[in-house]
C-alpha positions in Angstrom: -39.9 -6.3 -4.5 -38.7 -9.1 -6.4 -41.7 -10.6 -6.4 -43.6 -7.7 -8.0 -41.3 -7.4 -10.7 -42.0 -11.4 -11.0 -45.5 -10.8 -11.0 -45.4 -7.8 -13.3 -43.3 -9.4 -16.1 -46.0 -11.7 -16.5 -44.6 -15.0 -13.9 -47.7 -15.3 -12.7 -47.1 -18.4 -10.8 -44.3 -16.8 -9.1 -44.9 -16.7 -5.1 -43.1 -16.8 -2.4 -43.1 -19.4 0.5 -41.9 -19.8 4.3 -40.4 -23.3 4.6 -40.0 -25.4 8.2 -37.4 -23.5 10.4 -39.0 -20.1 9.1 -36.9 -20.8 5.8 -38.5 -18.3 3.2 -38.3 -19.4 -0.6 -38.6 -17.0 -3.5 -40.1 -19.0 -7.0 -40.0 -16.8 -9.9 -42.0 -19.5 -12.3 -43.0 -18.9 -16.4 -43.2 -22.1 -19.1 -39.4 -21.6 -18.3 -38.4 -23.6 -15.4 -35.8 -25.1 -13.1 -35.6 -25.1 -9.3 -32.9 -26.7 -7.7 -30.9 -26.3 -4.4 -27.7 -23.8 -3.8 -27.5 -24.8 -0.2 -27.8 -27.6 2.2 -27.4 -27.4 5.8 -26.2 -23.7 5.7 -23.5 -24.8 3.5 -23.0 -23.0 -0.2 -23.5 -26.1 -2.7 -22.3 -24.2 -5.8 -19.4 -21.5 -6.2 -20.1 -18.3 -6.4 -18.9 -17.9 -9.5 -22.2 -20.1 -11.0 -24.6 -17.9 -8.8 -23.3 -14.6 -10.8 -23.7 -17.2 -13.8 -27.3 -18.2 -13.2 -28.4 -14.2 -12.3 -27.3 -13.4 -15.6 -28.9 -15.9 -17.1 -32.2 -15.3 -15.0 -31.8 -11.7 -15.8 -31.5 -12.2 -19.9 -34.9 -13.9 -19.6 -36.8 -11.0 -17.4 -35.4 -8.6 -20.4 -37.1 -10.9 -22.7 -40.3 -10.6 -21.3 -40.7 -6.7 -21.0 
């Protein structure tokens, strides 16, 4: 779903990807960019809190773009 919505709001470059160990990656990609870990090993890297923080954030710029 996500990446029809992706796809539809004109992130064309979006795709998604199955890493080693079946690990599957979801890249929502514009002229806007920034990919960068939240885990390592199965651990959480970041709180919580900045997760809810960078989905609102992600969300502001799919309302832009419709």
């Amino acid at each position: 779903l996500q990446h029809s919505v992706a796809i539809n709001s004109g992130f064309r470059n979006s795709g998604i990807t199955v890493g080693r160990g079946g690990k599957v990656m979801m890249a929502v990609r514009s002229t806007h960019c920034l990919e960068v870990p939240l885990t390592h090993k199965g651990k959480l890297m970041v709180s919580e809190e900045y997760i809810e923080f960078l989905v609102h954030i992600a969300n502001g710029k799919m309302e832009e773009n419709t």
